[in-house]
N, C-alpha and C positions, 0 to 999 in steps of 0.2 A: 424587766417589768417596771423601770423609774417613772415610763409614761404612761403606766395605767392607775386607772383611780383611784385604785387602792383597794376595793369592794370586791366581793366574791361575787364574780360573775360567769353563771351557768347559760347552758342552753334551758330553751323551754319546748322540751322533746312530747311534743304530738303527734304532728304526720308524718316523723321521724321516728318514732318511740320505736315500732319493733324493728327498724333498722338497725336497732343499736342494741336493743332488748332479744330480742327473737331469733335465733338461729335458724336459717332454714327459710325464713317469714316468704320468700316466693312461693314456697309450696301451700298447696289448697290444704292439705292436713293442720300442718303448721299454723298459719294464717287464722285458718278455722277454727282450732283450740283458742286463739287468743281472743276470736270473737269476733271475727272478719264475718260481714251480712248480718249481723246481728241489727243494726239500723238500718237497715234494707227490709229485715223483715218485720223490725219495729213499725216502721212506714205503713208498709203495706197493711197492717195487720188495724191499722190505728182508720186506713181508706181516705187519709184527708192531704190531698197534695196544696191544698192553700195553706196549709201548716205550716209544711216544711216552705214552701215561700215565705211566709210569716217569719219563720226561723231562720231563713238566709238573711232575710234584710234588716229583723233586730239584730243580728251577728255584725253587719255591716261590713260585711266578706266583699273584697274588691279583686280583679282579677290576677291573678300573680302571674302573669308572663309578659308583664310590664307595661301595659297601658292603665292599669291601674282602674278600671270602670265597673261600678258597685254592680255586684252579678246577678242580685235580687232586681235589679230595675234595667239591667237589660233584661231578665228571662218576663218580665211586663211586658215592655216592649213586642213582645212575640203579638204577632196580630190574630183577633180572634177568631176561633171558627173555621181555620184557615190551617187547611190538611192537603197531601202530611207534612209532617215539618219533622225537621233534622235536627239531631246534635252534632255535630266534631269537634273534638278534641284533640288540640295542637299539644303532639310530642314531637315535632320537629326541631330540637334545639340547635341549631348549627349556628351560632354566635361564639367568638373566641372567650374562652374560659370560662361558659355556662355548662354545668353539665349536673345541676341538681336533678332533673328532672327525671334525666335516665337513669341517677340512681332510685327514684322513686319508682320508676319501671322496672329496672332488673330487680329490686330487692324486695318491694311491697308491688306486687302487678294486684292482688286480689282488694288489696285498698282503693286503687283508682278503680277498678271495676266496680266496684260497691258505689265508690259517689257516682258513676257515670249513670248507673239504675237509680239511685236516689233522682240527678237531675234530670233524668230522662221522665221518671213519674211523675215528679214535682209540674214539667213543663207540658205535660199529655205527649211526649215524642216515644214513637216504636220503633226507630233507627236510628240508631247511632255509631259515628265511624272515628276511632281514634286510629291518627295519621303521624306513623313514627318515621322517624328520620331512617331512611334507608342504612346508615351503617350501624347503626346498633342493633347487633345483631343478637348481642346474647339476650336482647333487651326484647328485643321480637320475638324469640325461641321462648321466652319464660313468660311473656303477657298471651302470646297464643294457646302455652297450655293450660295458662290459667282461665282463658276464657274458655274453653275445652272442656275443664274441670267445673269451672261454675256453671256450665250450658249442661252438663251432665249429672250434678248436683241440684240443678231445679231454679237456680238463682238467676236465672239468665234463659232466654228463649220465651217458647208460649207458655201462657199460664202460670208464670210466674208465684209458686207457691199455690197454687190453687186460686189467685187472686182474680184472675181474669187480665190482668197486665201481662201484655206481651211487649219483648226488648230484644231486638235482632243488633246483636255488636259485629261490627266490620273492625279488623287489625287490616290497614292501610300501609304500605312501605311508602313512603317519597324516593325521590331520586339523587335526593342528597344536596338541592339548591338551597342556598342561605333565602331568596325569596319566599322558599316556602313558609315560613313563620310569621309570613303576614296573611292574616287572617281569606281575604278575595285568594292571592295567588294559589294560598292552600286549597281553597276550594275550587280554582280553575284545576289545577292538579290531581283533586280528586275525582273530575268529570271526564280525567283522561288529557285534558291539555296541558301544554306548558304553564308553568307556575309562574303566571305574569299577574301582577296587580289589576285587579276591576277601577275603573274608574265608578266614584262614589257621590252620592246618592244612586240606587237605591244601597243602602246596608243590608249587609249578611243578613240580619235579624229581620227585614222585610222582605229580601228577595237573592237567599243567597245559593247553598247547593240545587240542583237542579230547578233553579229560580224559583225556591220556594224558601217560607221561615229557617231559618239556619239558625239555632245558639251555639256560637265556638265560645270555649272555654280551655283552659291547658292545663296540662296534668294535673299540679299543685291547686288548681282551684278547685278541680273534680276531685281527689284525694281527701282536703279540708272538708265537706261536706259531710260524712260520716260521723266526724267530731263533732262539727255544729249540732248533728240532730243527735248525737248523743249526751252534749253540755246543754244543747239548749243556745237560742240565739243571746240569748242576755248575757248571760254567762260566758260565752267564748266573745264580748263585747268589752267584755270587763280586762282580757288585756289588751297589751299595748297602749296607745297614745292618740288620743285627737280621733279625729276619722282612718288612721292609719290600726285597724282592730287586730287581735291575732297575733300569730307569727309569721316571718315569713320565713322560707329555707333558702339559707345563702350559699354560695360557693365560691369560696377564700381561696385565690391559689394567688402565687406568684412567690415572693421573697418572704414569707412569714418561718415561723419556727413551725407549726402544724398546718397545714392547707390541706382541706376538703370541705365536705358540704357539711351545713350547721343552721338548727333554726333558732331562727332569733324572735325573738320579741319586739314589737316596737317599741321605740321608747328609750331605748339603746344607748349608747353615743359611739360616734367610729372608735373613739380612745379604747372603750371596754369589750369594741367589737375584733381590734386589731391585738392589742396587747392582750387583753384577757382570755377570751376564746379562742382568738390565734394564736398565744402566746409569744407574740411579742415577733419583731425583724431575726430573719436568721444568723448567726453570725455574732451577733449584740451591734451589727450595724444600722444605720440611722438610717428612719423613713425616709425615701426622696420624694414620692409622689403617689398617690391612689387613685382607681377608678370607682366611684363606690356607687355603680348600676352598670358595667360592663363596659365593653368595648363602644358602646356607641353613645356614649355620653361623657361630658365634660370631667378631668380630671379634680381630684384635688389633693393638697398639697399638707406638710406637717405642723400647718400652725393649729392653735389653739381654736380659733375661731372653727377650723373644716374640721380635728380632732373631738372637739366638745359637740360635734353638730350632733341632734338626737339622727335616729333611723324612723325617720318619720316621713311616708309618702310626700305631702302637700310641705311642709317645713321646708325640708331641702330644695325645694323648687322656688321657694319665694324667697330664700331668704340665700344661696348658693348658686341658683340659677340652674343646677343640674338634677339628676331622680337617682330614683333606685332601680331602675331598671328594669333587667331581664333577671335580677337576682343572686349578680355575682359581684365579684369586689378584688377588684387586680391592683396587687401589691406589688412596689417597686421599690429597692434601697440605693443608696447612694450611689451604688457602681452604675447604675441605668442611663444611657446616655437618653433624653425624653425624642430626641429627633428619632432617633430609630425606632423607637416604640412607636410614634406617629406615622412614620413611613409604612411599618409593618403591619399596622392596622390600616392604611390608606390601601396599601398592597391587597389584604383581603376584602375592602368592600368593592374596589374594580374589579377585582375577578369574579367577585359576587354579582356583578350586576343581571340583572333579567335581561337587558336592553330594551327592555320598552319606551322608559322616557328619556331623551336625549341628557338634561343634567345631570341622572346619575350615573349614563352611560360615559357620556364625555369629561362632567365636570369633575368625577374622582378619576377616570384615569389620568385627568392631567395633573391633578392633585396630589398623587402618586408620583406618579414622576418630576415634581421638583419639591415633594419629600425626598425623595433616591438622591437627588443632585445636592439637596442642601445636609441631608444625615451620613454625605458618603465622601465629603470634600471637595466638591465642587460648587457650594454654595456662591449666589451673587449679591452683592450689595440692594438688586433689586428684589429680588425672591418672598421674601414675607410678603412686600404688597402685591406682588402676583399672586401667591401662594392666597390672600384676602381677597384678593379679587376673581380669582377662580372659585372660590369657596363662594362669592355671595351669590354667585349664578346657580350653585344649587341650592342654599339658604341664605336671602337677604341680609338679616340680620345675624350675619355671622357670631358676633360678639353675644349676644342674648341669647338665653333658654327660657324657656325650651324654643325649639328656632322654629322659626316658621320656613314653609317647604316650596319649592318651584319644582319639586318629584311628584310622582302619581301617588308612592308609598311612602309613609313615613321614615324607610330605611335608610331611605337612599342619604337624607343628612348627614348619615353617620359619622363619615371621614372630618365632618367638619366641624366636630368636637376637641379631637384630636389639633386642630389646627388653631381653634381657639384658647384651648388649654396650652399650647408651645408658647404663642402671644400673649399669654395674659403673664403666666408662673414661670417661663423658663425665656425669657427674651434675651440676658445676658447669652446663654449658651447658642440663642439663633443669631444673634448677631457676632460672635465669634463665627459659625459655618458660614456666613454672608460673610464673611471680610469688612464688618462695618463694626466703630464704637457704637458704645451706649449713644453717645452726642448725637452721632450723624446716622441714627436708626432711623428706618422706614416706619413712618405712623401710621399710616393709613385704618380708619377704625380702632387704635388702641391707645387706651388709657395710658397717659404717658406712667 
């Protein structure tokens, strides 16, 4: 605990609470004691869906499954008059070391089901399709009979309470493609195609499932809404930091002393996120490097500077160059060799690929492969600036975040985080696998 700050540092359990509090909380009995639909039926009861929009947007709720875009001013966005229009709800989480979300499914299904009728009224939508990752399956078994249970309890279907609101929910399985969690693929997937990215303009929100208004939102965003209209937007405004409002729910695995999912507050710092909450490197061995927004963003590293940094959306991104992600935070200690970590994450976004557009198809599998050559001892003297110059053919701007994209989706970058992070923080160690000194290193784009 030497490197934490010394403060009593809790979660701030919300959309987490009966996860931790409530035995059982998947069940509609369960659930329903603690007061599951009760703001469902507060809503309805109240007849004013510009409210609860009113109360999204003083809340200043932005979307948690990492693109980060205030949700009250996409569901504006929705064009007027203009039926019918859809919700989907991305639970496809298939990114390495994300897996908040399925806890949120398997253990509260009746929570996300509440906000998805909340956002479904809020927006005038009567169909809405939440799209789970095909292998969670205990995840699918328990959200199916909860909507079961709420379609036969009155909460859900025609006449919603007597209200005249009708909400027809579709539980969707994927096929298990890491593509699907971009928002178009998702929706190509849902119409029965392969889960290949739309080219954009027009957006989901103007012409997306069956080319009509689409609002996608992901579990944790559909979840949070229950609390909003129960605090009130002002009120759940009042935590966290800056425009970063709320909490968000992380999921801490790798080399800590406790790894799983945890919400946080913004406002944070990694120091009190790692040592405090995490309790600290396992072992009493020393941090070597974090990812702190998942696998497809830029690392960082044990100083003071990346340790003190707040958990603040917009902050880390101006001030670090990298996000928060998809909501996870991959720890590494000392023993880590960083090439292999890079390799093994380049590994999975080539196999990931849709193959739709030729960079992400071509430019990570070869990015992978002289990860393999340089993390396995065959590295060359010339490899880094290969390794950069394969890399800017899928993101220019290698060295910059957020990167800008020569992909259709914004997945496809991914591996090239990983490659920036080796060259910025760990250059000593690539130039040992290249057979080069420090002196006579490849520069190519990097700060000496």
């Amino acid at each position: 605990m030497s490197a934490a700050s010394g403060k009593d540092v809790r979660e701030t359990r919300i959309v987490t609470r009966r996860l931790h509090e409530v035995a059982d909380s998947y069940r509609y009995a369960v659930a329903r004691a603690d007061g599951a639909y009760d703001q469902l039926a507060a809503v309805l009861r109240a007849g004013d869906p510009a409210d609860v929009q009113a109360q999204v947007k003083a809340s200043g709720l932005r979307g948690r499954g990492g693109a980060n875009f205030p949700t009250a001013v996409k569901w504006e966005s929705l064009p007027a008059e203009v039926f019918p229009r859809y919700l989907v709800i991305i639970g496809d989480e298939g990114e390495p070391s994300t897996f908040k979300d399925r806890e949120l499914i398997e253990k509260d299904p009746h929570q996300l089901l509440e906000g998805v009728a909340i956002e479904a009224y809020a927006c005038d939508i009567h169909k809405a399709f939440i799209y789970l990752r095909g292998e969670f399956a205990l995840g699918y078994d328990r959200l199916v009979q909860a909507l079961a249970d709420a379609k036969a309890e009155g909460w859900l279907g025609t006449n919603i309470l007597g209200s005249g609101v009708d909400l027809d929910v579709v539980v969707h399985r994927g096929a298990g493609a890491y593509s699907g969690g971009e928002e178009s693929a998702l929706i190509e997937s849902l119409e029965g195609k392969r889960g290949m990215p739309r080219i954009k303009p027009p957006l989901p929100i103007h012409a997306g499932l069956y080319a009509k208004p689409t609002v996608v939102n992901n579990v944790e965003t559909a979840s949070t809404l229950p609390h909003i209209v129960r605090m009130g937007g002002e009120e759940y405004a009042k935590l966290g930091v800056n425009r970063s409002t709320g909490t968000r729910v992380a999921a801490i695995s790798g080399h800590v002393q406790r790894p799983g999912i945890y919400e946080i507050e913004f406002g944070m710092t990694f120091r009190e996120i790692l040592y405090g909450i995490a309790g600290g490197i396992r072992e009493d061995r020393a941090l070597k490097f974090f990812l702190p927004g998942g696998a497809s963003f830029q690392w960082l590293t044990p100083s003071d500077e990346h340790l003190d940094q707040v958990y603040d959306i917009d902050d880390i991104s101006a001030k670090l160059g990298t996000t928060l992600g998809s909501g996870a935070i991959m720890v590494y200690d000392e023993t880590t060799d960083p090439l292999l970590v890079a390799w093994r994450l380049a590994k999975f976004y080539a196999h990931e690929s849709c193959g739709k557009c030729t960079p992400w198809r071509e430019g990570t599998g070869w990015i992978e492969k002289v990860l393999y050559r340089m993390s396995h001892g065959q590295g060359r003297p010339e490899d880094l600036d290969l390794l950069l110059s394969i890399s800017a053919t899928v993101s220019p701007d290698v060295m910059r975040a957020p990167f800008t994209q020569t992909t259709i989706c914004p997945l496809g970058p991914s591996p090239v985080s990983a490659v920036a992070s080796i060259a910025k923080y760990f250059r000593a160690e690539v130039d040992a696998a290249c057979g080069v000194g420090v002196a006579g290193a490849a520069t190519a784009g990097v700060d000496a």
